[in-house]
C-alpha positions in Angstrom: 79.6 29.9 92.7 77.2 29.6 89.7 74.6 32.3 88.9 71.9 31.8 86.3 70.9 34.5 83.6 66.9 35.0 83.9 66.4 32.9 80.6 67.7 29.9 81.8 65.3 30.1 84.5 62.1 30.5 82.5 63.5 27.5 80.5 64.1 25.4 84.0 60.7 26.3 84.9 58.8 25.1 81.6 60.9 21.5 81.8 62.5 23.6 78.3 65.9 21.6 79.0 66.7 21.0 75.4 67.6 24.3 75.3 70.6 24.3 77.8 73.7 23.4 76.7 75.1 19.8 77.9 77.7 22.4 79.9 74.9 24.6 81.1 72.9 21.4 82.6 76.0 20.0 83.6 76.8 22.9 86.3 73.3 23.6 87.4 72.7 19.5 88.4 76.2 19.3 90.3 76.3 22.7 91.6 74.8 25.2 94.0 73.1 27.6 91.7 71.9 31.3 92.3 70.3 33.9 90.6 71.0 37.8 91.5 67.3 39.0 93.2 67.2 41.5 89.8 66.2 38.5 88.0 63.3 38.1 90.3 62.1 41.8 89.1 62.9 40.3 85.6 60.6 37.8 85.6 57.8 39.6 87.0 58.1 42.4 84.1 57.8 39.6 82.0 54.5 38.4 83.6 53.4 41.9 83.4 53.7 42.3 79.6 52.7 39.3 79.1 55.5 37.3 78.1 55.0 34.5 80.5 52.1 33.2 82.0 53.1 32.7 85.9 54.3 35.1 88.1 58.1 35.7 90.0 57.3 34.2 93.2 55.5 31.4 91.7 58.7 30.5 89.1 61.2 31.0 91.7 59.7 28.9 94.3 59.2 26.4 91.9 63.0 26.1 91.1 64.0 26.3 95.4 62.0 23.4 95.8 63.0 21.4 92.7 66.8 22.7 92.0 67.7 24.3 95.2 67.8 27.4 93.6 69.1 30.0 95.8 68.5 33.8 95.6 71.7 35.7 96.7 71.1 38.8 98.6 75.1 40.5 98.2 75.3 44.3 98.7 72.8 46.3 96.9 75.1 49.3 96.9 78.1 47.5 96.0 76.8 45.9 93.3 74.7 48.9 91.5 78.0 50.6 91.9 79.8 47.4 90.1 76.9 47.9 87.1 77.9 51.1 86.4 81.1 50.1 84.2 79.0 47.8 82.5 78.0 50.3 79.6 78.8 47.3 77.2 74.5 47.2 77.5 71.9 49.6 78.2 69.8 46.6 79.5 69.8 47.3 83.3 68.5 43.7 84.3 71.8 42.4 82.1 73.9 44.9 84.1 72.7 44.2 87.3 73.1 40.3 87.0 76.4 40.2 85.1 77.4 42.9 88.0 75.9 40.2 91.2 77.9 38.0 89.3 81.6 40.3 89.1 81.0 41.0 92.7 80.4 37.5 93.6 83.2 36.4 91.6 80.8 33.9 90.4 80.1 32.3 86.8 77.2 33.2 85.0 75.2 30.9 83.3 73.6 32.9 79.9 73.6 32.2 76.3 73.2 35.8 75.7 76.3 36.5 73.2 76.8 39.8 74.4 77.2 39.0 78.1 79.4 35.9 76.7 81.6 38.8 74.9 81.7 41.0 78.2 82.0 38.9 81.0 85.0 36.1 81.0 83.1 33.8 83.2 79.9 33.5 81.2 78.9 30.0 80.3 77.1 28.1 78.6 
């Protein structure tokens, strides 16, 4: 199972490709890939400040229809509990996702260093 860190999806949705890794595009075109529904919060923040220009809905629908991107639902509970030993961070989207991924026992696809130096199965 193959998660995607909330950058990589902003880059997916602007066609921003050259900046995934030949491994990174690799997994996402022969793999089912899912994203933790945190980063759907993420990305609406984002809009919200102002940081990009479309909203959450629009950007993941986008990516379902085009990727078969999947939003995986897990336990709420479970995984907020899994976030709390992740004080590596005091980013709580970072926590959440890395923690969906743990609990999924899935690999997460983020070039963020400090999620590569925390969680074993980061990629990119």
């Amino acid at each position: 199972m193959y998660f995607l860190d909330t950058h990589v999806i902003v880059w997916l949705f602007q066609k921003s490709i050259e900046l995934l890794s030949p491994e990174a595009m690799r997994v996402i075109q022969e793999n089912d890939v899912f994203i933790s529904p945190i980063v759907i919060l993420e990305l609406e923040y984002l809009y919200e400040i102002g940081r990009l220009k479309v909203d959450a809905n629009t950007i993941v629908q986008y990516l379902q229809s085009s990727i078969g991107l999947r939003v995986d639902e897990g336990n709420f509970h479970e995984v907020i509990n899994m976030a709390l030993a992740e004080r590596w961070t005091r980013d709580p989207f970072d926590r959440i996702i890395v923690a969906h991924s743990k609990y999924r026992d899935a690999y997460l696809v983020s070039k963020d260093k400090r999620i590569s130096a925390n969680y074993l199965k980061a990629i990119f």
